[in-house]
NUDRENTOR-172845 format. One record per residue (C-alpha): x, y, z. Coordinates in steps of 0.02 Angstrom, whole numbers, padded with zeros to 5 digits, always signed. Example, Ala and Ser with C-alpha at 12.3 -4.5 7.8 and 13.67 -1.06 7.14 Angstrom:
<pts>
+00615-00225+00390
+00684-00053+00357
</pts>
This chain:
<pts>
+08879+00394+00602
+09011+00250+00610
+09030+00174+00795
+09225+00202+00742
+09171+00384+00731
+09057+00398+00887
+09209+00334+00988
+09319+00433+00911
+09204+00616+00951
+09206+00520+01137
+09374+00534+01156
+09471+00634+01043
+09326+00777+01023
+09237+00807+00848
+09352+00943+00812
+09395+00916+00607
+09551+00862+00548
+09664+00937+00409
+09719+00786+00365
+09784+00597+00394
+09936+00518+00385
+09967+00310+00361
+10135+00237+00430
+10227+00110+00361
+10337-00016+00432
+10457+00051+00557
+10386+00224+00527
+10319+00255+00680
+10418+00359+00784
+10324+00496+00652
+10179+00484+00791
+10307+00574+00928
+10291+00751+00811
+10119+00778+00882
+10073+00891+01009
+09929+00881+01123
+09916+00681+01062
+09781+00601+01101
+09807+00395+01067
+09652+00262+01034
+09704+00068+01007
+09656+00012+00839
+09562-00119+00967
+09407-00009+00992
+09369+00076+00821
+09276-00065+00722
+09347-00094+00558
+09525-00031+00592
+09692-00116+00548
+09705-00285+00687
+09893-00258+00695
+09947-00413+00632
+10103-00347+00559
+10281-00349+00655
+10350-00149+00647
+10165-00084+00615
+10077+00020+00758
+09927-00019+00824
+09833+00155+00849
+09772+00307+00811
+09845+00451+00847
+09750+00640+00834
+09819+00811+00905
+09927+00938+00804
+10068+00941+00702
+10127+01088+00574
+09996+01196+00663
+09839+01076+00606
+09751+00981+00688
+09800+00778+00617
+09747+00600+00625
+09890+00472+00614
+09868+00279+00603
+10044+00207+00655
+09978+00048+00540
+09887-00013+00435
+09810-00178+00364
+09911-00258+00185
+09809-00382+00053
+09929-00504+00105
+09837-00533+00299
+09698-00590+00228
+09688-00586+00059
+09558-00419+00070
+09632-00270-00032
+09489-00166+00036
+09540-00182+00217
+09580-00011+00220
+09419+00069+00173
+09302+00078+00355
+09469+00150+00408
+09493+00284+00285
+09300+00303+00266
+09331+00375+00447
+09455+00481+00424
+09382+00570+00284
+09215+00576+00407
+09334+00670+00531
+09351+00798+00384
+09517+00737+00320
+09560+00810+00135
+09724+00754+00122
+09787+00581+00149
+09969+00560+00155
+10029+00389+00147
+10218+00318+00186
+10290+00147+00154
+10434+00076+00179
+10510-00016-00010
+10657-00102-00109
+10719-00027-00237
+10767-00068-00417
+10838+00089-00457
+11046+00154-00411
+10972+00319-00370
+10874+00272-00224
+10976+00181-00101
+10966+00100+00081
+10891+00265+00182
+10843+00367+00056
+10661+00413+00028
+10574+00400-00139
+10429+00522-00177
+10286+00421-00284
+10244+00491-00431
+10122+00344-00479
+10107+00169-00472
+10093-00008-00544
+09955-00132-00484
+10075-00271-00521
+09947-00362-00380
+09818-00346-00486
+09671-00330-00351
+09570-00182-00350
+09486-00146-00180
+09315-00082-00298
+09283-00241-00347
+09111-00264-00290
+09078-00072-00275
+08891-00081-00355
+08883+00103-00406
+08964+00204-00564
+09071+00286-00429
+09194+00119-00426
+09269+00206-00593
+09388+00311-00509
+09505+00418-00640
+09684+00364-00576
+09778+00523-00678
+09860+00617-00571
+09829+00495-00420
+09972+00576-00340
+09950+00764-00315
+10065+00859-00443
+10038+01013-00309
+10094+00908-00154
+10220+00825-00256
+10281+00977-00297
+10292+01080-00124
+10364+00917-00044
+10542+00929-00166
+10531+01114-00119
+10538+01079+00063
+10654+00961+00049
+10782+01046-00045
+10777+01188+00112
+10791+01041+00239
+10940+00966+00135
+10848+00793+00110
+10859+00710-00048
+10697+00688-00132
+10702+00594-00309
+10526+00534-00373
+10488+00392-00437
+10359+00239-00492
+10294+00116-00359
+10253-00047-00394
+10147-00136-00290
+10156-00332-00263
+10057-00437-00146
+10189-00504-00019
+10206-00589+00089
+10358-00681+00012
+10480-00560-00049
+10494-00553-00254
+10635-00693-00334
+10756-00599-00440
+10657-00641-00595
+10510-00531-00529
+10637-00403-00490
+10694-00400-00671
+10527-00415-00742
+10469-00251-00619
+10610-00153-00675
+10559-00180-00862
+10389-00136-00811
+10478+00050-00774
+10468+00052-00587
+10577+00102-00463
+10543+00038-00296
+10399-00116-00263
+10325-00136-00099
+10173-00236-00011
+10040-00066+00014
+10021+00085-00023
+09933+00085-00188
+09751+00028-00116
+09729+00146-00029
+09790+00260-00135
+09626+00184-00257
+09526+00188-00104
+09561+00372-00050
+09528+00429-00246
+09355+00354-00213
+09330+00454-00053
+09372+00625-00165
+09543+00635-00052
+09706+00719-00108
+09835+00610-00086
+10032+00620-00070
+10153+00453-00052
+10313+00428-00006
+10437+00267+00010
+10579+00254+00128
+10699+00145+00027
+10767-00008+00162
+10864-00123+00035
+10879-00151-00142
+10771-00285-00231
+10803-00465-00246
+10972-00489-00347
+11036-00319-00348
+11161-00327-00197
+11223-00450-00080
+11082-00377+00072
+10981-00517+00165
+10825-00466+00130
+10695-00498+00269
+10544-00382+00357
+10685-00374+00515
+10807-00285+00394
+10668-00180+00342
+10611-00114+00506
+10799-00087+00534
+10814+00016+00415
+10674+00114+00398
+10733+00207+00549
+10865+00312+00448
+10700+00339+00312
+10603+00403+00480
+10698+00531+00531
+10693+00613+00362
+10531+00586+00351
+10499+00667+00527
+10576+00846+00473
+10480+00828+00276
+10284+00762+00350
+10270+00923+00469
+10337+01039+00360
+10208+01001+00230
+10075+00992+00338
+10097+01143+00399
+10086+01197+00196
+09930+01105+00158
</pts>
């Protein structure tokens, strides 16, 4: 057993979870949907996120939301920190350890697509490793060939556009395309990502999407659209615009995240 997980039975009880939930920049305020909330700093569970990011929480959260019983990180660790795209694993390793089957992640994105604008959400259908790490590399067993199909629940996918059609939120999908960060993409990239067939690119999300795969977890993303990409409006792009307007993704995404917990 992890020390991560020791300290977390200390505190929090070694009750199982349902499932765990990753927030993105200026995605926080998900964390105030939990009842009976119990909150550990990031600070003592080795091999968690070290909050270096502005807009990124720094803890974990675990009590109940949608009737289960949920862990929620209100950050986590991006490539760009430190140059490690397996930073997330010891923290996800834990999770599923807690009994977590489902991991759903959030994010906050530009978009290169008219359909999702400013405050809209964007369910991801899959991905592009524009980034081109892997966090396997170095994995020494057979199991570092994880089959990516379907690396976005079709089922989860599926229930979320149901609930949000009875909430009245608008949920398009659509491809994510993960780049490295930290300097936002020039307009070229923009172009070049757009040919490539995504729809929004961000700096997350899709390692530990690879990552959870490896741990045999479900997973289920969404984006919450904060400006358009480089080129594509007249918006000042920059991480304080972001966390500015993630908010209006948050609250959507504070009425959709319970409701499909509850379904899980």
């Amino acid at each position: 057993m992890s020390k991560a997980l020791k300290t977390i039975h200390k505190i929090a009880g070694s009750e199982p979870i349902a499932a765990a939930i990753v927030l993105g920049s200026g995605l926080s305020a998900l964390g105030d949907e939990l009842t009976d909330k119990v909150i550990i700093p990031f600070s003592s569970l080795k091999g968690f996120p070290a909050g270096g990011v502005s807009g990124h929480g720094r803890d974990l959260l675990i009590g109940t939301m949608g009737g289960k019983r949920v862990a929620i990180l209100t950050g986590r660790e991006h490539y760009y920190e430190h140059g490690n795209a397996a930073a997330m694993l010891p923290a996800l390793e834990t999770l599923a350890d807690l009994g977590a089957k489902t991991l759903l992640l959030t994010n906050s994105a530009g978009s290169l697509d008219e359909r999702f604008r400013p405050g809209d959400l964007m369910l991801i259908s899959d991905h592009i490793n524009y980034a081109g790490m892997n966090p396997l590399i170095g994995e020494p067993t057979d199991r570092r060939f994880v089959n990516m199909v379907d690396c976005y629940a079709p089922d989860l996918r599926a229930k979320a556009k149901g609930l949000a059609e009875k909430l009245d939120i608008r949920l398009n999908e659509g491809i994510y395309l993960w780049y490295s960060g930290p300097s936002f993409e020039t307009v070229a990239e923009i172009q070049m990502a757009i040919r490539l067939g995504a729809h929004a690119v961000g700096m997350s999300t899709a390692p530990e999407v690879i990552l959870a795969r490896f741990l045999g977890l479900k997973v289920w993303a969404c984006s919450s659209i904060t400006n358009m990409g480089a080129g594509l409006s007249n918006e000042n792009i920059s991480h304080e615009h972001t966390k500015t307007m993630a908010v209006q993704g948050a609250e959507k995404l504070r009425k959709l995240i319970p409701a499909l917990v509850e379904e899980l």
